[in-house]
N, CA, C and O of each residue as an XYZ file, in Angstrom:
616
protein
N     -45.046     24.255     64.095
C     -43.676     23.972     63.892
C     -43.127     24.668     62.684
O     -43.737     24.566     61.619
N     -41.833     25.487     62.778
C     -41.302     25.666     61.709
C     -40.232     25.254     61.202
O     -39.247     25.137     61.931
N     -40.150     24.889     59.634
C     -39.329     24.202     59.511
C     -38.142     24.912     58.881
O     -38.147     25.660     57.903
N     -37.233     24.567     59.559
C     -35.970     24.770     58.780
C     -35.244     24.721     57.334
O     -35.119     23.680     56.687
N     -34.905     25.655     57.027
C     -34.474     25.826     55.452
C     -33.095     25.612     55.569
O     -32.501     26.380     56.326
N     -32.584     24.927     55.115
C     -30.938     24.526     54.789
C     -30.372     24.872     53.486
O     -30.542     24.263     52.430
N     -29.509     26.179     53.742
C     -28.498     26.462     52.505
C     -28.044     24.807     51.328
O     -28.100     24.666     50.106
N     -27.721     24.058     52.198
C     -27.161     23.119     51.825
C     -27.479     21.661     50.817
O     -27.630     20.587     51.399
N     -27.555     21.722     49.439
C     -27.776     21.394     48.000
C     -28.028     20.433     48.252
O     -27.120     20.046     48.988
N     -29.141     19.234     48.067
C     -29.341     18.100     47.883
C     -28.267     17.316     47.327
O     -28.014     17.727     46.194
N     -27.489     16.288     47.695
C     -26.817     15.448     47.301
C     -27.370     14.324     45.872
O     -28.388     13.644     45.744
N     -26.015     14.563     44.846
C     -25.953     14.155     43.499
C     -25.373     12.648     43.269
O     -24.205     12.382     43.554
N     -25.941     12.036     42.932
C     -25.599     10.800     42.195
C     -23.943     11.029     41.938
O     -23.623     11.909     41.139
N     -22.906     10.252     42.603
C     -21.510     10.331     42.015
C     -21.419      9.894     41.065
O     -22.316      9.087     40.818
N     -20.248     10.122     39.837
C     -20.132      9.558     38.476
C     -20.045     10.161     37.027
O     -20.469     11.311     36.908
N     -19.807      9.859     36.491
C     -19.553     10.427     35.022
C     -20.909     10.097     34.339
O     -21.515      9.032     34.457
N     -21.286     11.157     33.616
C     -22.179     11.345     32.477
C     -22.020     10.305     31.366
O     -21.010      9.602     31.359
N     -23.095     10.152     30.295
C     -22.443      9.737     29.385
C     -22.276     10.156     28.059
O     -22.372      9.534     27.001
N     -21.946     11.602     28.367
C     -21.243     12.471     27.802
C     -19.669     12.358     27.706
O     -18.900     12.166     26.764
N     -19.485     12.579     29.223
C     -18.418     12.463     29.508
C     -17.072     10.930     29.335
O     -15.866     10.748     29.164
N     -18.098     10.325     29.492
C     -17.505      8.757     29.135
C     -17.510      8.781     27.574
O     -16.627      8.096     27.059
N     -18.401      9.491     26.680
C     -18.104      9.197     24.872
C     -16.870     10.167     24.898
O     -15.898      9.819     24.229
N     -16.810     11.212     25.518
C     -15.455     12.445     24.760
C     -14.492     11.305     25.528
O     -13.680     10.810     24.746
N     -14.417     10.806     26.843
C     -12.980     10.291     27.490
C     -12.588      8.892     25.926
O     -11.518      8.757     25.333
N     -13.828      8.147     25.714
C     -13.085      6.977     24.638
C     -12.718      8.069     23.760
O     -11.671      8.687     23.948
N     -13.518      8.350     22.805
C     -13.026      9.131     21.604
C     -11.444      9.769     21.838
O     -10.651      9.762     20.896
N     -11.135     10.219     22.934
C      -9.851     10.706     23.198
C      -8.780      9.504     22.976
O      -7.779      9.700     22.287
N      -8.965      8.603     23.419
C      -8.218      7.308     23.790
C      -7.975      6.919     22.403
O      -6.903      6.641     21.865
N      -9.499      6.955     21.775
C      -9.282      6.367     20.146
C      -8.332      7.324     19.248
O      -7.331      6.844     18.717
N      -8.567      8.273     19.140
C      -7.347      9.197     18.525
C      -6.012      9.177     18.899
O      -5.152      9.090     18.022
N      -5.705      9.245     20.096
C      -4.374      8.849     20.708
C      -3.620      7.191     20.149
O      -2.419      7.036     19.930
N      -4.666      6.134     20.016
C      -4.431      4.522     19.856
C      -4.294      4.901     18.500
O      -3.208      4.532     18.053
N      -5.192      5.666     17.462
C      -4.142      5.860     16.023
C      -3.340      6.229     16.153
O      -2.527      5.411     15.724
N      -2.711      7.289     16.619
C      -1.564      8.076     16.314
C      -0.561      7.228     16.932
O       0.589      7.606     16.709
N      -0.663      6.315     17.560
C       0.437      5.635     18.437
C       0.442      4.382     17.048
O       1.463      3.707     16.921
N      -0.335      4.234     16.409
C      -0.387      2.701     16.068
C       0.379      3.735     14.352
O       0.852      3.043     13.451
N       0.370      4.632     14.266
C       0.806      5.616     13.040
C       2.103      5.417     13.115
O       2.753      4.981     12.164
N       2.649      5.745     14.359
C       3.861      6.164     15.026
C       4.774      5.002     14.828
O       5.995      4.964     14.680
N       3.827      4.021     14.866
C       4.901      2.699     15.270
C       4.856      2.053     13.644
O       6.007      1.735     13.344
N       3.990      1.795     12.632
C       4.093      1.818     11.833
C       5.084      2.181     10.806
O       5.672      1.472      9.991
N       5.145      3.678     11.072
C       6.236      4.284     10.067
C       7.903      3.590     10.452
O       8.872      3.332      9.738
N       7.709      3.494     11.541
C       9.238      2.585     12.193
C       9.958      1.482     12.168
O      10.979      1.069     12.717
N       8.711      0.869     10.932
C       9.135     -0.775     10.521
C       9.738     -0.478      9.528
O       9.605      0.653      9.059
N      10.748     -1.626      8.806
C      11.967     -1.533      8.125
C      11.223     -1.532      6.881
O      10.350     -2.300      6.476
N      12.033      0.031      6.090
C      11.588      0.302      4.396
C      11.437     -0.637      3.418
O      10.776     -0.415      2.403
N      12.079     -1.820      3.670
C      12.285     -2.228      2.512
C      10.762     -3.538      2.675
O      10.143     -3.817      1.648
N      10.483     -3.986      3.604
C       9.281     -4.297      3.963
C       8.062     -3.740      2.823
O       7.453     -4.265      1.891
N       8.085     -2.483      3.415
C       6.589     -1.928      3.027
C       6.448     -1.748      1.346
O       5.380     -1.730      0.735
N       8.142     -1.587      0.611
C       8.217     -1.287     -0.450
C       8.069     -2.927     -0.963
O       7.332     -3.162     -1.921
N       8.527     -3.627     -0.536
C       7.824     -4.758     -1.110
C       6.103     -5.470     -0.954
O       5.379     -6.128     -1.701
N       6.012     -5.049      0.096
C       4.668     -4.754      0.097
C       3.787     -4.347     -1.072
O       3.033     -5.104     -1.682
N       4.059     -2.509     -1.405
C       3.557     -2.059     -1.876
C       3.513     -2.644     -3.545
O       2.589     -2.485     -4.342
N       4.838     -3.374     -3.776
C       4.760     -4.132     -5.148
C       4.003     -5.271     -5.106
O       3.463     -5.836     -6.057
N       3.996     -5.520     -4.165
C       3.141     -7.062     -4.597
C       1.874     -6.969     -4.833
O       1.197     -7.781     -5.463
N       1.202     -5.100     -3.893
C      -0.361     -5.008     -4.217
C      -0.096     -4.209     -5.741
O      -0.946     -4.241     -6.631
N       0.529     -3.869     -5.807
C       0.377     -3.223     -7.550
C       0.842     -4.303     -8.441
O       0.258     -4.256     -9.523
N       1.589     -5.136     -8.357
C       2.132     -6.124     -9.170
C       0.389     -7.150     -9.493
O       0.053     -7.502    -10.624
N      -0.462     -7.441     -8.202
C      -1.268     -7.948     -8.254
C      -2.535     -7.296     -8.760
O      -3.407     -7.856     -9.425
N      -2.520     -6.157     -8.395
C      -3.428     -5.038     -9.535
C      -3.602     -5.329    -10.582
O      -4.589     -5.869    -11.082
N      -2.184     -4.839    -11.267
C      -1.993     -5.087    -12.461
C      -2.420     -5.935    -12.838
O      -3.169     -5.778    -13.802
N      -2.235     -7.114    -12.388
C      -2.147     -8.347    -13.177
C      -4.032     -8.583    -13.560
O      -4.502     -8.650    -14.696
N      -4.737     -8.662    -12.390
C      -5.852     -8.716    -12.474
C      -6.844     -7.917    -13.462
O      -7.810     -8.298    -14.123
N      -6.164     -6.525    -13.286
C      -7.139     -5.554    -14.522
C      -6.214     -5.660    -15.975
O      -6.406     -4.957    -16.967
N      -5.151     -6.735    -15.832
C      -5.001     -7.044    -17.371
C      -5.746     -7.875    -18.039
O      -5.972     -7.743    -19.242
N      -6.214     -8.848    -17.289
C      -6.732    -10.376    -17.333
C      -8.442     -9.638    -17.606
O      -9.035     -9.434    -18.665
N      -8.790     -9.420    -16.414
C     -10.537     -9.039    -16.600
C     -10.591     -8.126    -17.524
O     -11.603     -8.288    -18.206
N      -9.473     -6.550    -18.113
C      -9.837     -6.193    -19.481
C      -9.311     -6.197    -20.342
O      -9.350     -5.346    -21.231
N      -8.298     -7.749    -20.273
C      -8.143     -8.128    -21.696
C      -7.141     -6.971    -22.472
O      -7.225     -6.762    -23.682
N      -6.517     -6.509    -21.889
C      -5.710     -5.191    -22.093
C      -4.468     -5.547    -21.392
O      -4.384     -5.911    -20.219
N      -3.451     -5.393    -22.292
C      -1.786     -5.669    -21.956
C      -1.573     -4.357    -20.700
O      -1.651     -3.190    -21.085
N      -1.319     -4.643    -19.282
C      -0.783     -3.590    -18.324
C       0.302     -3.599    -17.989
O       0.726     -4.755    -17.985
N       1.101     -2.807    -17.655
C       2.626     -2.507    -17.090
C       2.742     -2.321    -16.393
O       1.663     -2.191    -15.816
N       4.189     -2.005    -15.308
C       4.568     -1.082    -14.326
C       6.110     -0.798    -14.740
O       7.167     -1.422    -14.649
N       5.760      0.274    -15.166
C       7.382      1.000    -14.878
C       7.968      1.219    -13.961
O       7.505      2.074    -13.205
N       9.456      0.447    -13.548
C       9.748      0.619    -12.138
C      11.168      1.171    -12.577
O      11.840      0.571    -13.416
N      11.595      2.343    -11.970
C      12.334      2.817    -11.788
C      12.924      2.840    -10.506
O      12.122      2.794     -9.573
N      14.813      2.932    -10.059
C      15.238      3.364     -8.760
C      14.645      4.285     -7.958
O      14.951      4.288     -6.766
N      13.608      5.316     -8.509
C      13.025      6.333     -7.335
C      11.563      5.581     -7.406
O      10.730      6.002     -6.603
N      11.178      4.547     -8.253
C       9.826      4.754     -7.807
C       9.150      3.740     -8.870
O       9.927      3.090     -9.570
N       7.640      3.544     -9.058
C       7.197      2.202     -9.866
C       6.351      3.478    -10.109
O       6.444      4.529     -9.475
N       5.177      3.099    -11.540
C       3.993      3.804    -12.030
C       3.410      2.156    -12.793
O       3.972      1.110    -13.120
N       2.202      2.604    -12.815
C       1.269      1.824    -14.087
C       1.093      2.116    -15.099
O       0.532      3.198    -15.271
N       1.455      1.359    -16.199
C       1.060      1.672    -17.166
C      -0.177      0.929    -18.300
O      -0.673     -0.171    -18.055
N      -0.477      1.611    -19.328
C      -1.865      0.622    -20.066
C      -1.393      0.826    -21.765
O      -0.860      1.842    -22.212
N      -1.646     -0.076    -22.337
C      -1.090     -0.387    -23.796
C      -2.178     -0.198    -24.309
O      -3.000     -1.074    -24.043
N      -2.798      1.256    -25.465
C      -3.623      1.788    -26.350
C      -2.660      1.830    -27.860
O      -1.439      1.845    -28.014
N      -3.851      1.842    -28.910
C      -3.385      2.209    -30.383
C      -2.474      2.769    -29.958
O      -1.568      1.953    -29.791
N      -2.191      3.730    -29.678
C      -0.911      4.783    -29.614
C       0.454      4.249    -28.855
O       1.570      4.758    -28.954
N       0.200      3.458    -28.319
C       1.277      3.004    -27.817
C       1.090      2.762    -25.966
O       0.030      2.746    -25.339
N       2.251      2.625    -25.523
C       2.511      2.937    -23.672
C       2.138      4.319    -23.369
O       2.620      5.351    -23.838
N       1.173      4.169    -22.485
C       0.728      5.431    -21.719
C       0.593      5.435    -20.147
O      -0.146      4.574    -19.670
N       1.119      6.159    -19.438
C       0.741      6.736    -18.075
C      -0.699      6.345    -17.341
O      -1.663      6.965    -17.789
N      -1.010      5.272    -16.128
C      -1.809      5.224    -15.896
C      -1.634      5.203    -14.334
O      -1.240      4.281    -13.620
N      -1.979      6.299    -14.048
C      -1.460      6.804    -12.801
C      -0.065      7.566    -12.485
O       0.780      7.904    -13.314
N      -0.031      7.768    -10.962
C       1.099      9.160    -10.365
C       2.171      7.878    -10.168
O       1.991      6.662    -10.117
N       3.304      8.676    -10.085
C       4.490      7.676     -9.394
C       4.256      7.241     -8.658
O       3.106      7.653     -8.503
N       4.486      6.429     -7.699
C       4.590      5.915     -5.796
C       5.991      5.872     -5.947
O       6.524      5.276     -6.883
N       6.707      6.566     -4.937
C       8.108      6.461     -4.482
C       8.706      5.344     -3.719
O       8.128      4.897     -2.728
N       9.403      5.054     -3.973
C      10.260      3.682     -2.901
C      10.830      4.544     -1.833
O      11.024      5.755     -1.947
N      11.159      3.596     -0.464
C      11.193      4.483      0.947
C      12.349      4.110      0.798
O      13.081      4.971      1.286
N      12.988      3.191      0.339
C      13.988      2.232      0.571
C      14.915      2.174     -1.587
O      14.540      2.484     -2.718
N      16.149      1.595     -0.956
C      16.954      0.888     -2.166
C      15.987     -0.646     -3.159
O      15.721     -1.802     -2.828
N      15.729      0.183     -4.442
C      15.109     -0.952     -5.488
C      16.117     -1.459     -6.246
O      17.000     -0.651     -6.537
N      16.232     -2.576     -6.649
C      17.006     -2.071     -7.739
C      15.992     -4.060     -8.847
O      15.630     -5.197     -8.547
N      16.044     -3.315     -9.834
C      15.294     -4.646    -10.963
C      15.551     -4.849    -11.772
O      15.594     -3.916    -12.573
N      15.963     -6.326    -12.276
C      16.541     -7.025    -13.459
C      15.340     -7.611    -14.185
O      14.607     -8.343    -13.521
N      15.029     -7.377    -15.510
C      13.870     -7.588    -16.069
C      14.777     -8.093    -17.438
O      15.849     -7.595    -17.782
N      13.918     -9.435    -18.257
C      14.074     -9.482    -19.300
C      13.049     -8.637    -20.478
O      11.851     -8.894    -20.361
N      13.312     -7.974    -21.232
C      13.006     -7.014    -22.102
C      11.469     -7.681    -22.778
O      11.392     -8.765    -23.357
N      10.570     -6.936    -22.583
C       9.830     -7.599    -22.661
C       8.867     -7.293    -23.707
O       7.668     -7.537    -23.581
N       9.548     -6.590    -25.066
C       9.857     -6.428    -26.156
C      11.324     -6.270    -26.863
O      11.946     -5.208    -26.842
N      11.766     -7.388    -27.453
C      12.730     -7.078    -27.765
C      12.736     -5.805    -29.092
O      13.834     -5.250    -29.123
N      12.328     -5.581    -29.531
C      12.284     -4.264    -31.010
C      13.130     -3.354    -30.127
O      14.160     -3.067    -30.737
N      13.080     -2.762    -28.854
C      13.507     -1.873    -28.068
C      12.494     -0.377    -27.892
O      12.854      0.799    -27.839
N      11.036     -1.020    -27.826
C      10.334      0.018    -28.305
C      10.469      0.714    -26.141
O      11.148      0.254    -25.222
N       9.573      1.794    -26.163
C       9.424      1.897    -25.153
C       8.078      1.107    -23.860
O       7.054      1.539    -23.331
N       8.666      0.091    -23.826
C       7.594     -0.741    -22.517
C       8.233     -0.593    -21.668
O       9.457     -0.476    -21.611
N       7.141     -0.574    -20.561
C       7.551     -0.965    -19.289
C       8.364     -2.076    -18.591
O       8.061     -3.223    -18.916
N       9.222     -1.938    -17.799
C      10.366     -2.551    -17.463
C       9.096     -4.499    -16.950
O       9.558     -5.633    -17.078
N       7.853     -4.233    -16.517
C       7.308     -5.825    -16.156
C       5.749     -5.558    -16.589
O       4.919     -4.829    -16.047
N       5.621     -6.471    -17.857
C       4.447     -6.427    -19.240
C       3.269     -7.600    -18.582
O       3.622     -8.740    -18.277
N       1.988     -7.158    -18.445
C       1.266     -8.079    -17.888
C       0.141     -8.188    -19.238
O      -0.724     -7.390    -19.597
N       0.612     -9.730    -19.894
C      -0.610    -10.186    -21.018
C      -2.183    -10.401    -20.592
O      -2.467    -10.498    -19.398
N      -3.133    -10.468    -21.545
C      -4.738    -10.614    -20.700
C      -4.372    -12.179    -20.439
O      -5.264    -12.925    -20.036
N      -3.024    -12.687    -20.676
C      -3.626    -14.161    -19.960
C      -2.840    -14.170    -18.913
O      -2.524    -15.350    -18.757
N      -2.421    -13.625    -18.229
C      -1.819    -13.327    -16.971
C      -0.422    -13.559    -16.838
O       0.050    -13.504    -15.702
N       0.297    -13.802    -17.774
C       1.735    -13.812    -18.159
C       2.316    -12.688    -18.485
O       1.899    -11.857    -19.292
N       3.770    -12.638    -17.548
C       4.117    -11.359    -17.342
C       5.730    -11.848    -18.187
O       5.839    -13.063    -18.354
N       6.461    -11.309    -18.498
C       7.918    -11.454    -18.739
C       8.922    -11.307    -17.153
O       8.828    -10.587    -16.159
N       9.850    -12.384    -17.579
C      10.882    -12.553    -16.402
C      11.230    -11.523    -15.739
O      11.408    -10.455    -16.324
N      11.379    -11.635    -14.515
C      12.162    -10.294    -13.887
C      12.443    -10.978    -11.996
O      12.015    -11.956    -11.383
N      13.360     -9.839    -11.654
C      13.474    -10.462    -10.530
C      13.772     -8.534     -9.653
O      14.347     -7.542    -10.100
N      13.142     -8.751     -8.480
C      13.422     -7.147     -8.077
C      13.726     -7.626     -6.431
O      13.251     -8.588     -5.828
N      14.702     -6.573     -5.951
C      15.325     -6.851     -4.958
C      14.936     -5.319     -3.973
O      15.000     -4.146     -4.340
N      14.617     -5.772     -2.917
C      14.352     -4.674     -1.993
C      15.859     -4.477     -1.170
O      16.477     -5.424     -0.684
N      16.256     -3.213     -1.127
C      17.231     -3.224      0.084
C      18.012     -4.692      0.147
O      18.184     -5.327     -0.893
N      18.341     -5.047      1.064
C      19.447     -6.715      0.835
C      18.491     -7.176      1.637
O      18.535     -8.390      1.436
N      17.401     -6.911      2.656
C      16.332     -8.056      3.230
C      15.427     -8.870      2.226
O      15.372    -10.088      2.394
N      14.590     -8.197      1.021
C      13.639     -9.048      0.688
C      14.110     -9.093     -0.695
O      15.074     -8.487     -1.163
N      13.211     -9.983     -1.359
C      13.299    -10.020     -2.951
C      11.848    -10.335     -3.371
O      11.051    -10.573     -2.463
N      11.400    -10.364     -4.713
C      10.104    -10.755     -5.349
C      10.436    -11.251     -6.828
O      10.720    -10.316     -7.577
N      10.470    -12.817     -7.554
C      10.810    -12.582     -8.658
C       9.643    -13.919     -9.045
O       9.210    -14.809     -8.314
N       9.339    -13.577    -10.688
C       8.782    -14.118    -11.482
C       9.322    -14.601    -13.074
O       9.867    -13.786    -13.818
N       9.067    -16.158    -13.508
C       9.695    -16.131    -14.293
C       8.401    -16.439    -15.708
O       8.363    -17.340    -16.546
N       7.481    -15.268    -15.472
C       6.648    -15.335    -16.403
C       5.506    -16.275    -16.642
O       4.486    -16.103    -17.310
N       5.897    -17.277    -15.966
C       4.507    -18.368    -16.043
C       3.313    -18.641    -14.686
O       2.114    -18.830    -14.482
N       4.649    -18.499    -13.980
C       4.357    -18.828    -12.623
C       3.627    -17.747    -11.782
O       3.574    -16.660    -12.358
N       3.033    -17.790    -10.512
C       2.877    -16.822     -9.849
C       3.775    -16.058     -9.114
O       4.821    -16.708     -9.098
N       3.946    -14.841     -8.390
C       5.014    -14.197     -8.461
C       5.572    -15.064     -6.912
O       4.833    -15.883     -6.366
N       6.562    -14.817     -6.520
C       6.897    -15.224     -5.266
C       7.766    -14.674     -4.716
O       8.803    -14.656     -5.380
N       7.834    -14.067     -3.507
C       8.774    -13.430     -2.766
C       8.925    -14.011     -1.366
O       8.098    -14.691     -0.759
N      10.462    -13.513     -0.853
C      11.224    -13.838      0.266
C      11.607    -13.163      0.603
O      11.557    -12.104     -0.022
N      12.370    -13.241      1.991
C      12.670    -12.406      3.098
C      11.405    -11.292      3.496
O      10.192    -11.484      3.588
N      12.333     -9.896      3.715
C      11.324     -8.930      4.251
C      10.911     -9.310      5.797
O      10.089     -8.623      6.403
């Protein structure tokens, strides 16, 4: 008997590799950031800028306390910085961060001499001088130095 030879390829297991199944998630996962990026940036400015004060306001406060070292933040209409109190005086501790949104902050002076401090003074005992800062007309954040800080709206 002879047997017949068939051109025709043994039949393959249907289905995806799992090759092919790690590149298809990984695709999905890059796409689910950029969507979750997308939607992010689209929430209201004055939100995130209060946000972003309450984690630097709380910074501050903490690395004044654990080193016993008077810290600041200079907040200006374009933007807040940190500052740190050496012999020499107020110094720069860190880059600006910009506000996305309208700041605007009423601070009681928190040296009166009129030397140059920062507009909100954090003591090593965690007492800051009065102030009250307003995001855009949705939120606010104010402290009257003793208390912990507290904010609304947003």
């Amino acid at each position: 008997m002879d047997v017949a030879i068939s051109d025709i390829p043994p039949a393959r297991d249907a289905g995806f590799t799992l090759i092919e199944l790690l590149v298809s998630v990984a695709i999905i996962s890059v796409l689910a950031v950029g969507a979750s990026l997308a939607v992010s940036r689209t929430t209201d400015r004055s939100e995130s800028d209060m946000a972003l004060f309450q984690t630097r306001y709380e910074t501050a406060r903490q690395l004044a306390i654990t080193g016993q070292q008077s810290r600041g933040l200079e907040v200006t209409r374009d933007g807040m910085r940190g500052m740190i109190r050496n012999r020499n005086g107020w110094q720069e501790a860190g880059r600006m961060q910009r506000w996305r949104g309208r700041v605007s902050l009423s601070a009681r002076p928190s040296d009166p001499s009129g030397s140059a401090a920062p507009e909100i003074v954090f003591l090593a005992t965690g007492q800051t001088n009065a102030f009250r800062i307003a995001f855009g007309s949705s939120g606010r954040c104010e402290s009257d130095g003793w208390a912990e800080l507290t904010c609304s709206g947003g």
